[in-house]
C-alpha positions in Angstrom: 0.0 0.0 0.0 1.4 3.1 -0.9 2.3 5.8 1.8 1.1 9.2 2.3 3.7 12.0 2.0 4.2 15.3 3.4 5.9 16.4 -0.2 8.7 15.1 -3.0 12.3 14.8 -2.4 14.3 17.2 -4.6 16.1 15.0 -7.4 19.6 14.4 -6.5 22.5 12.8 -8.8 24.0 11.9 -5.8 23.3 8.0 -6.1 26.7 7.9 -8.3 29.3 10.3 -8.0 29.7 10.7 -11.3 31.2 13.9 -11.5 34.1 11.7 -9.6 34.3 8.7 -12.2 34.0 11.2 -15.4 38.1 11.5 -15.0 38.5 9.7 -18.3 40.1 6.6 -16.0 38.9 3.2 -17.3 36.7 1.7 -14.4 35.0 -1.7 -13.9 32.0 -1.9 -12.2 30.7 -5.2 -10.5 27.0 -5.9 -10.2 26.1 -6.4 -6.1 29.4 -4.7 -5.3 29.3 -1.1 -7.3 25.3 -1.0 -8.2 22.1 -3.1 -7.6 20.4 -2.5 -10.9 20.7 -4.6 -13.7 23.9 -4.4 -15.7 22.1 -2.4 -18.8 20.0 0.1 -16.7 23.8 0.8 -14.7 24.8 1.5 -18.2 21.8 3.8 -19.3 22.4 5.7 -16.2 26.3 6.2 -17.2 24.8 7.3 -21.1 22.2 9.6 -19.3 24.6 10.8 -16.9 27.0 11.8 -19.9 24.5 13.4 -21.9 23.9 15.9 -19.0 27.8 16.1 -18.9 27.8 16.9 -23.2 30.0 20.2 -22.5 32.4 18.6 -20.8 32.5 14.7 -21.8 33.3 14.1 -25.4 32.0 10.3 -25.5 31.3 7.9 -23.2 33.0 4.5 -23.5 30.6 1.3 -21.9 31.5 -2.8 -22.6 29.0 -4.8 -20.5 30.8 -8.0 -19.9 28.4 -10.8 -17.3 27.9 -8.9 -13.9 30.6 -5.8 -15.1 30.5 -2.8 -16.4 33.3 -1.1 -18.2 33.0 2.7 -18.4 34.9 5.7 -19.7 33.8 8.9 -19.6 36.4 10.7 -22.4 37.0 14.4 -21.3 36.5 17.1 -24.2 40.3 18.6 -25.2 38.3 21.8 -24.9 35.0 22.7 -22.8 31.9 23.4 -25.4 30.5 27.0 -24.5 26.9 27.9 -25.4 27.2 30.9 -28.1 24.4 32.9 -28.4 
């Protein structure tokens, strides 16, 4: 049964730090030990992560191999700016 609230969180990143991982490093991230979702959602979340990122991260990087997940967020040489 669903609870009554007194009003919605505010929508937080925070879940990841992906500011933290988006250091063009390659990482590996293990299913049950890094995240709890399934290995493609993990994955979606790194792409939408990214996309929110687009000034700064040229490409993201993902290989999902069994339970891990291989990202590599790939740093822009320079920073897009919005021209108006």
């Amino acid at each position: 049964m669903p609870k009554i609230v007194q009003g919605v969180p505010e929508r937080t990143d925070r879940i990841y730090p992906w500011n933290d991982w988006a250091d063009g490093e390659l990482r590996e991230f293990v299913k049950g030990e890094d995240f709890e979702t399934d290995t493609r959602a993990f994955a979606n979340a790194a792409r939408n992560a990214a996309a929110r990122r687009r000034s700064t991260i040229e490409k993201l990087e993902v290989v999902i191999r069994g339970d891990s997940v291989f990202l590599r967020f790939v740093q822009r040489r320079t920073p897009l700016t919005e021209t108006r």
